[in-house]
N, C-alpha and C positions, 0 to 999 in steps of 0.2 A: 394766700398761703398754700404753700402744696401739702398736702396731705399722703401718707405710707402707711400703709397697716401692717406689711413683714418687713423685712430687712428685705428682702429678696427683690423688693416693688423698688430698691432703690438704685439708679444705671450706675451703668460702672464708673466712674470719675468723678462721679458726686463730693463736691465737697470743693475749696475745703469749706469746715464748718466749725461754728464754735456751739458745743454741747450743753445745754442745760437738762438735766436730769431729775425729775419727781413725779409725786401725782399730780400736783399743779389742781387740785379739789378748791373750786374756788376764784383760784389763781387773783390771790388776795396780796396786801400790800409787801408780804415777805417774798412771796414767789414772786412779784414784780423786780425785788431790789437783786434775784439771783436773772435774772432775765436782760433788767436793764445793765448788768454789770457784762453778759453774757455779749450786747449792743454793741457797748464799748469795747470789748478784747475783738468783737465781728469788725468794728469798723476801721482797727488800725492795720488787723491781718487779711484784709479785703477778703473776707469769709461770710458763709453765711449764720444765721443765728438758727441753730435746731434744737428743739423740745423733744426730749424722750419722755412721753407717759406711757400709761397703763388703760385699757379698755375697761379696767375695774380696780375697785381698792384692793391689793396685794390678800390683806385680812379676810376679803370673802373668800377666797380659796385656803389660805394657812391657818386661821384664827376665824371662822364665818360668826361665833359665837360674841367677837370682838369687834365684826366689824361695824361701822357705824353708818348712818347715811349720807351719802352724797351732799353736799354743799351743792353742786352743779350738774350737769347731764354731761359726757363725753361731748356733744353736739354744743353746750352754750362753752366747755370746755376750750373747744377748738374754737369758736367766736371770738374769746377774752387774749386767749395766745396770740390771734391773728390783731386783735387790734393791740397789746401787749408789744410789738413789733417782732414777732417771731416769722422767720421765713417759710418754715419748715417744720413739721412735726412726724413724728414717728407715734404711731398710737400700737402700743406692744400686746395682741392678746396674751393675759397674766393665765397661763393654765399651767398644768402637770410638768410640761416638758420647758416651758422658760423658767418655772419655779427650781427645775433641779440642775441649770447652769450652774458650771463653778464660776467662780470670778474671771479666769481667765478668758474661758469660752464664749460669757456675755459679753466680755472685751472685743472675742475675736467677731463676734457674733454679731451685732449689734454697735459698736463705737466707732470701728475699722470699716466696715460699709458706709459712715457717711464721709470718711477720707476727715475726722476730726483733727482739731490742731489744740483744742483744750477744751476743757471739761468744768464745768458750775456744780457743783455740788452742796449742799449743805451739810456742816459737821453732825450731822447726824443720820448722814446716810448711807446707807447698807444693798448688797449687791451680790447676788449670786448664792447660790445653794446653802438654806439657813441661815442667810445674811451674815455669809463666814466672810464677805467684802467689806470693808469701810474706807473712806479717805483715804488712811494711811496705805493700804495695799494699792489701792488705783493709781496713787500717783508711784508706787513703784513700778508696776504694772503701765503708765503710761511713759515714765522713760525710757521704759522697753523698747515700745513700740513708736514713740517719737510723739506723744503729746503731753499737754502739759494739763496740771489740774489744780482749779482755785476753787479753794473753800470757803466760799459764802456764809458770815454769821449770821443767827438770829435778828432779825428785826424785833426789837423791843418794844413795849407799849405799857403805858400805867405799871413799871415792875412786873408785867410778864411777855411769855415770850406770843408774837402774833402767828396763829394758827388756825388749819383749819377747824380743829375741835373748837376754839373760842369760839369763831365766828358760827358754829352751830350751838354752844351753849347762849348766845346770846339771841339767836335766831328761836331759839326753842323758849325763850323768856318771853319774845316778843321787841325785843329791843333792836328795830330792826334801822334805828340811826346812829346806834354802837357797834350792830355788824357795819354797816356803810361805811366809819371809819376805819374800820381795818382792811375792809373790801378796796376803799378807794372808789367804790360808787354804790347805787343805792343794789341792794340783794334784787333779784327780779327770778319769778317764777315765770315760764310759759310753756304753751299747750294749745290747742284746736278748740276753738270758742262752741257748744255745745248745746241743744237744748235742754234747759232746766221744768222746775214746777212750771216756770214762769208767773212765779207767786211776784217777785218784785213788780214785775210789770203791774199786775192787779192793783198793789199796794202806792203805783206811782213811783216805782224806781226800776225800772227796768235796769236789769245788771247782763252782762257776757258771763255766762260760764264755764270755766275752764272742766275740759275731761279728766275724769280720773286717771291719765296716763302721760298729767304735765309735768316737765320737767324743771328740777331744782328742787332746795329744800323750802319747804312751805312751813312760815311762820307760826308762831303760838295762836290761837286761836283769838280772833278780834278784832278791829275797825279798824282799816288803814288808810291815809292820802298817800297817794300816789300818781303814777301814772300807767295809763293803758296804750299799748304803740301796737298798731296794726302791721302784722308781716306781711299780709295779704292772704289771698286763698293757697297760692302754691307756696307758701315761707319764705317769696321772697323780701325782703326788707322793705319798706316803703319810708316816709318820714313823718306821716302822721302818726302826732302823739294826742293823746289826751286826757286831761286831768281827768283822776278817778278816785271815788269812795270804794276800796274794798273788805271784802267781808271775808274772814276765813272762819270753817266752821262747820257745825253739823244743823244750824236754824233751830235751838231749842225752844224758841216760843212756840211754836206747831209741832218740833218732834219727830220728821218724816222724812229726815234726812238722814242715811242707815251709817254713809260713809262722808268726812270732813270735805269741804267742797272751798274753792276759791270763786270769787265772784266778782266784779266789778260793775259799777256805775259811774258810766261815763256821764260828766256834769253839761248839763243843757245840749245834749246828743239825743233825745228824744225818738228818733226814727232813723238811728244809726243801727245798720245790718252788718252785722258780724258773724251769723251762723258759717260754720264752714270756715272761719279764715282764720288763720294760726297769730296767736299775741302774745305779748311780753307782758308782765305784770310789772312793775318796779312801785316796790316798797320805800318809800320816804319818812312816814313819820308813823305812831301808832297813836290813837286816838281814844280808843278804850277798849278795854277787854270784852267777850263774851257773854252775856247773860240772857235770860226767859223772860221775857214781859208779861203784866198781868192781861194781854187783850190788845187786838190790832191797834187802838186807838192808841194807848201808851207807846208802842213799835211806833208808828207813824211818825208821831212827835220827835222820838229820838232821834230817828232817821232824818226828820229833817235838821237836829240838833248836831248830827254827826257829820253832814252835807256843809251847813256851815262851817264845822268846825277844819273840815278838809280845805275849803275854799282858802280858810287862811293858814292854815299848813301852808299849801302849797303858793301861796302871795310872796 
C-alpha cells in the first residue's frame, strides 16, 4: 500500500481514485462496510481505492478534554487499511491550519490531488472549518468539480450502532471476544518485548514483556488466551505465532509494579528469546479478572489453573 502524509507527496495524475474518508480508529466492521463498498465503485471505474485519515483524533486538538484513546496506533492503522484492500492512504497531520480549511478548500486541497471520481463518506460526517461541511454540501461541492459522493450507512449491531467508542467500552470491560465481533478479528496490542522483574520466570512462567510505549488500546485488567506472533527484531512480520497466557496489570500479589504492564507466556516455549524483537499481542478470550493472592504458592496454582484454562480457549 503506498503511503502520503501531505497532499503535496502525491504526483501529478495520481488517480483516478475512489475516496473513503474517516479516522478509520480501529477500522472495525463499519469502517470495512464503507471500504469494501469503496472496492466495489474502485473496481467498475478501473480506480484506485484511497483512505483519507488523520495522524490523530481530530478531538485531541478541538475538544483534547473529549478526546478518547486510541483503539489502534496510526502504524497498526495503516496494517488493517492495507490488508482492508485499500491502495492508498493519505495520513493528514490534523493541526491549526488543516483545522481552519473551509469545505471548499479541503475539496481543493486534499480530494482534487488524488484525481478522485467519488467519495465514501458516512452520514455523519463533517469537514472543513468547525465541521461547517456534511454530506450534503460535498456532494454539491462534488458536482462542481466532477465527482460523485455515497453515503455510507451505520452498520448496525444488537440495536446499536458499531463504533469505535463500543469497541473501547467493551475493551475497557475486558470483553475482548465482543470487541472481536465488531473488530471482525481478535483486538491485538504490540510493542518491543522488554526486560521485566523477571518474576515469572522464578515462578515457572516465564512471560515477553511488552514496553510501556506498545501500541493499541490495552484491555481491562486480567488473564487472557491468546496469541503471541513474533515480528522479529527489525518489525518485520514473520509467521510464527504462539499460543499465549497473558496478563495485563499492575501484579498486586507483590505490588512493585508502579505502571499496568502486558505480559505474555508463550505455552511450552520455555527457552524462547524474544528480548529486542517487536510482537503482536492478540486477545481471544478473557479468562479471569485481576486479583492479590494470599502467597506464591496460592499464584502458582492459579497460574497453572489459568494455563490450562488458555490451552482450551484456544483448542
Amino acid at each position: 500500500m503506498i503511503v502520503f502524509h501531505d497532499p503535496a507527496e502525491i504526483p501529478e495524475g495520481f488517480g483516478p481514485s475512489v475516496v473513503a474518508i474517516g479516522k478509520f480508529d480501529g477500522v472495525h466492521s463499519g469502517h470495512r462496510a464503507v471500504i469494501d463498498r469503496a472496492r466495489v465503485a474502485a473496481a467498475e471505474a478501473g480506480a484506485r481505492v484511497v483512505a483519507v485519515t488523520f495522524d490523530r483524533n481530530p478531538l485531541s486538538l478541538l475538544r483534547p478534554e473529549l478526546c478518547p484513546e486510541p483503539v489502534c496506533s496510526v502504524g497498526q492503522k495503516l496494517d488493517l487499511l492495507a490488508a482492508a484492500g485499500v491502495d492508498a492512504t493519505l495520513v493528514l497531520r490534523f493541526d491549526e491550519q488543516l483545522a481552519a480549511l473551509e469545505p471548499r478548500a479541503f475539496v481543493e486541497h486534499v480530494l482534487l490531488s488524488l484525481g478522485v471520481v467519488t467519495v465514501m463518506v458516512g452520514d455523519d460526517f463533517r469537514f472543513g472549518r468547525g465541521g461547517a461541511g456534511d454530506p450534503a454540501l460535498l456532494t454539491e461541492l462534488g458536482a462542481e468539480y466532477g465527482f460523485a459522493v455515497d453515503v455510507v450507512g451505520d452498520v448496525q449491531g444488537g440495536g446499536r450502532r458499531v463504533s469505535s467508542t463500543w469497541v473501547r467500552d467493551l475493551l475497557a470491560a475486558g470483553d475482548v471476544e465482543g470487541a472481536a465481533r465488531l473488530l471482525g478479528r481478535p483486538h491485538a496490542v504490540q510493542g518491543e518485548v522488554v526486560h521485566g522483574l523477571k518474576r515469572g520466570r522464578e515462578l515457572g512462567f516465564p512471560t515477553a514483556n511488552l514496553s510501556a510505549s506498545a501500541e493499541g488500546f490495552i484491555p481491562a485488567d486480567g488473564v487472557y488466551a491468546g496469541w503471541l506472533v513474533d515480528l522479529g527484531a527489525d518489525g518485520t512480520a514473520v509467521t510464527t505465532r504462539y499460543p499465549a497466557a497473558i496478563s495485563v496489570g499492575t501484579n498486586p500479589t507483590f505490588d512493585d509494579v508502579p505502571v499496568r504492564q502486558v505480559e505474555a507466556y508463550v505455552l511450552d516455549e520455555m527457552g524462547l528469546d524474544l528480548y529486542g524483537h517487536r510482537v503482536q499481542i492478540r486477545f481471544t478470550h478473557r479468562i479471569r479478572g485481576m486479583v492479590a493472592f494470599a502467597g506464591i504458592e496460592a499464584l502458582i496454582a492459579q497460574m497453572d489453573d489459568d494455563v490450562a484454562r488458555v490451552r482450551a480457549a484456544l483448542a
